[in-house]
C-alpha positions in Angstrom: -174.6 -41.2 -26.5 -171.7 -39.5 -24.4 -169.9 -42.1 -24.2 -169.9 -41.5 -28.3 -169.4 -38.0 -28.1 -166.2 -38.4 -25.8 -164.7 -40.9 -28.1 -165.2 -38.7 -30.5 -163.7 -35.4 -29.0 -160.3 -37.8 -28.3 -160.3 -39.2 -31.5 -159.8 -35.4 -33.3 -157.6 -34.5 -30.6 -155.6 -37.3 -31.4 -155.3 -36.2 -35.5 -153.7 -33.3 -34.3 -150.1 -33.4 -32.8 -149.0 -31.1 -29.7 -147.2 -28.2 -31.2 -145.0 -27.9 -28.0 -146.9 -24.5 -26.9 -150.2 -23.1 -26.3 -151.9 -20.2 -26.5 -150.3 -18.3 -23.4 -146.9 -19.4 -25.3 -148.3 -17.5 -28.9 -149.1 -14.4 -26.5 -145.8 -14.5 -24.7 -143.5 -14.5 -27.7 -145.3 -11.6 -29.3 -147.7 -12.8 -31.3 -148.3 -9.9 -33.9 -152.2 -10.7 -34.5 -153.2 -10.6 -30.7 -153.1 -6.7 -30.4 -154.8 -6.4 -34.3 -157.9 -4.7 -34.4 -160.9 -6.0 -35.7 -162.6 -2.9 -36.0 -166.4 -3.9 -35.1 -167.7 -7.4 -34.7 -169.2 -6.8 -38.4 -166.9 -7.8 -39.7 -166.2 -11.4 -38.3 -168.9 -13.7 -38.8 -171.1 -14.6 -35.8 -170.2 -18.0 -36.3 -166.2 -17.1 -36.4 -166.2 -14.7 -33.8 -164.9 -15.3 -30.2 -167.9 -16.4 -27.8 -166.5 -14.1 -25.1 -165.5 -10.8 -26.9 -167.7 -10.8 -29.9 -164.7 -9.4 -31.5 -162.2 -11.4 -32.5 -162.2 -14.5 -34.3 -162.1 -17.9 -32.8 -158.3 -19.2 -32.7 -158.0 -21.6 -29.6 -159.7 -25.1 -28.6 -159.8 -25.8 -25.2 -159.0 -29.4 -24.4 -159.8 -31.4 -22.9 -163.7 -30.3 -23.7 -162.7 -29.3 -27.5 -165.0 -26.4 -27.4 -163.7 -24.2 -30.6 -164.8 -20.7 -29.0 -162.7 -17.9 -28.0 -159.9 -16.1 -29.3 -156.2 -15.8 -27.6 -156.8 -12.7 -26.2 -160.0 -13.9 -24.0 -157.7 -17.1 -23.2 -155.5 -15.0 -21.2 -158.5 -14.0 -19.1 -159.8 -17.3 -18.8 -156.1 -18.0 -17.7 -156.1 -15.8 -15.0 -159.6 -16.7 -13.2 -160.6 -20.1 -12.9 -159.5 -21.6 -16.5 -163.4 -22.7 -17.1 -164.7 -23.4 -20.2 -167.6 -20.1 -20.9 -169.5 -23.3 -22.6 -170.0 -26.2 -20.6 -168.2 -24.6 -17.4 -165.5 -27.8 -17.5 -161.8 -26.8 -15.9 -160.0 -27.0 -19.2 -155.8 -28.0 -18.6 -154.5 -26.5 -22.2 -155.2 -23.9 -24.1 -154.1 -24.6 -28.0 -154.4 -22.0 -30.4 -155.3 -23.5 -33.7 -153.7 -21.8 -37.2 -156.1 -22.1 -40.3 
C-alpha cells in the first residue's frame, strides 16, 4: 500500500514541469500577494487555508512528500528552521508554489 501511495505522489509530480523557481524565488522577487491581508481566517475555507497560519490560503506543495498545506509566507519559516514538513515531519528539498 505505500509502495502505491509513493508511485503515486511521483507520478503527479511528474505531470507538472519545474517552473525554474520555488516559493523562496516568488517571495524574493516581490511577490505582490505574499504581504495581502486576508482579514480573518473566515474567509478562507478551512479546507483552503494554510495548516500553519490558519490564515492564508494554501499555495505551495512540498516535494518530495506532496503535502498541499501551507501558504508562501509560512514556507519562509519552515525555510529558516529545519525545512520539515508540519504533516508527516519529512525534510522536504523544494518548496513550489503552485498558481490555480
Amino acid at each position: 500500500m505505500l509502495r502505491n501511495f509513493c508511485c503515486a505522489q511521483d507520478s503527479i509530480l511528474r505531470d507538472f514541469p519545474p517552473t525554474g523557481g520555488n516559493a523562496v524565488d516568488g517571495v524574493k522577487s516581490g511577490d505582490e500577494n505574499l504581504g495581502k491581508s486576508y482579514g480573518n481566517s473566515a474567509q478562507v475555507d478551512d479546507e483552503d487555508a494554510c495548516k500553519v497560519c490558519y490564515e492564508r490560503p494554501i499555495d505551495t506543495v512540498l516535494v518530495p512528500c506532496g503535502h498541499f498545506v501551507v501558504c508562501s509566507a509560512c514556507v519562509l519559516r519552515l525555510d529558516g528552521t529545519d525545512k520539515q514538513c508540519p504533516i508527516c515531519r519529512t525534510t522536504y528539498q523544494l518548496a513550489q508554489k503552485i498558481f490555480k
